[in-house]
C-alpha positions in Angstrom: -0.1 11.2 23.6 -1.8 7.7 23.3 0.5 5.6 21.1 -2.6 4.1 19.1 -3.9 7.7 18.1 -0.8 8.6 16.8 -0.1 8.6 12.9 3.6 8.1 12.8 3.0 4.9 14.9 0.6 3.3 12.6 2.8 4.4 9.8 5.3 2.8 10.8 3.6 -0.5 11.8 2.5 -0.2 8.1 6.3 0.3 6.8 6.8 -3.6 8.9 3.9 -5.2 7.2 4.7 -3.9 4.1 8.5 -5.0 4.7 7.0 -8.7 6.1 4.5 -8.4 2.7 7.4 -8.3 0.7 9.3 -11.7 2.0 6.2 -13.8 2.5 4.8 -13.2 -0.3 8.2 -14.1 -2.3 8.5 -17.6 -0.7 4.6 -17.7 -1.3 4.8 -17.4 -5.2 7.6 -19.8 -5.4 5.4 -22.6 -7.3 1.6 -20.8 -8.5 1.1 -18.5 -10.7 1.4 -14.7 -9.6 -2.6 -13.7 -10.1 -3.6 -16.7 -8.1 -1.2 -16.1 -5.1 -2.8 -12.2 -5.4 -6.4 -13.6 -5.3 -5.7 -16.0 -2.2 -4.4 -12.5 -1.0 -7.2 -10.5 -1.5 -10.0 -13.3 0.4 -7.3 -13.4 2.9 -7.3 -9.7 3.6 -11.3 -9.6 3.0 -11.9 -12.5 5.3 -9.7 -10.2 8.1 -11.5 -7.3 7.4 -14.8 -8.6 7.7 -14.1 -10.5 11.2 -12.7 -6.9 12.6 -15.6 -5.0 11.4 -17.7 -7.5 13.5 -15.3 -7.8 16.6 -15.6 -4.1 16.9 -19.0 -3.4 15.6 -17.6 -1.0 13.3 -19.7 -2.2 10.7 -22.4 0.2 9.6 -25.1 0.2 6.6 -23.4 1.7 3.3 -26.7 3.6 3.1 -25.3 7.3 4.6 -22.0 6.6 2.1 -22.2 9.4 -0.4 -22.0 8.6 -4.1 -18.8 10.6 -3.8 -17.6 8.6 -1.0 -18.1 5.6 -3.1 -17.0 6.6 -6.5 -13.5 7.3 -5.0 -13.1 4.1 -2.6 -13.9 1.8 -5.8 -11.3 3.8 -7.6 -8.8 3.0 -4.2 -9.8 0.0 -4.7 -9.4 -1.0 -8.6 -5.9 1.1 -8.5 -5.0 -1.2 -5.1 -6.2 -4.2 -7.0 -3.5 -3.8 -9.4 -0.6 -2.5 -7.9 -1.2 -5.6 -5.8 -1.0 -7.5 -9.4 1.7 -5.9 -10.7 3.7 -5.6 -7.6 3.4 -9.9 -7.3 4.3 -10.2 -10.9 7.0 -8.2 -10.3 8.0 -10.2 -7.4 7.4 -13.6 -9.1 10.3 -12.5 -11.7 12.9 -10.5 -9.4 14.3 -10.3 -6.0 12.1 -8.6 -3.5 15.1 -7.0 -2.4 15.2 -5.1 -5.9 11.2 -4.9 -6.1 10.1 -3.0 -3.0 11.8 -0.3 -3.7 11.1 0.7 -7.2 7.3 0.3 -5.5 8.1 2.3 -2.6 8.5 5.3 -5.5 5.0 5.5 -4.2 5.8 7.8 -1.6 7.3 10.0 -4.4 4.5 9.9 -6.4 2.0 10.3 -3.5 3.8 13.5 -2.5 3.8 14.9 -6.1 0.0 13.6 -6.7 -1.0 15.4 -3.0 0.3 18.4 -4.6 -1.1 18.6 -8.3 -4.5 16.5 -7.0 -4.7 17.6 -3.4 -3.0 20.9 -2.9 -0.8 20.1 -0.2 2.2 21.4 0.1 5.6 20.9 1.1 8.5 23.0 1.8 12.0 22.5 0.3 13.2 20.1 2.8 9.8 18.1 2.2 10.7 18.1 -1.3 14.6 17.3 -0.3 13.4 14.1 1.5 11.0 13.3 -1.2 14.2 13.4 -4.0 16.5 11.4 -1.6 13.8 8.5 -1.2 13.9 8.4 -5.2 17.7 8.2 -5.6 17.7 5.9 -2.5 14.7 3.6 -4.0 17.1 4.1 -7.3 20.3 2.6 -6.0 18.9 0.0 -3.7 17.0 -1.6 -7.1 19.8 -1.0 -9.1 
């Protein structure tokens, strides 16, 4: 299997820049003010974004985007707008150490939401691994 097509590979690679996300961005607040250091962020990761869609030509009109399409990406979008406020706040006042893991509950709540919203399901030892991140996330923060 080709490393790059492979999920658990880019999960992973997105568990390290999450982890690296975390401790720059602590040092990064130090002296501003948490919403600015969150906007600098954002034109960062929008700046980024914009040069890989041109390296790879992966830009394409938004014409053929359903209104669906879009409805739900802006809602991405506003709900990754704030956890990315909330979460900086959050590291402005504690240690990053205690912080990423009370937001890593995400994966809980992304396995319950996939369930109610999405009707996935998961078997007992799914849901086993989902409680043991919670307590884990629990007594790390705590």
């Amino acid at each position: 299997m080709n490393l790059a097509s492979s999920w658990q590979f880019w999960a992973m690679l997105s568990a390290v820049f999450a982890a690296l996300t975390a401790i720059f961005a602590k040092v990064g607040i130090e002296n501003i003010n948490s919403d600015l250091a969150t906007f600098i962020r954002t034109v960062v990761i929008l700046v980024t974004l914009a040069l890989i869609l041109y390296a790879t030509g992966a830009y394409r009109s938004p014409e053929p985007i359903s209104p669906r399409t879009w409805v739900f990406l802006v809602l991405s979008g506003l709900a990754t707008g704030a956890s990315w406020i909330c979460y900086f706040r959050a590291l402005k006042i504690g240690n990053a150490g205690q912080v990423a893991p009370i937001d890593k509950l995400s994966v809980v709540l992304v396995a319950v939401f996939g369930v109610a919203f999405l009707g996935e399901k998961l078997t007992a030892l799914n849901w086993a691994g989902v409680a043991l991140i919670a307590v884990g996330a629990l007594f790390v923060a705590f």
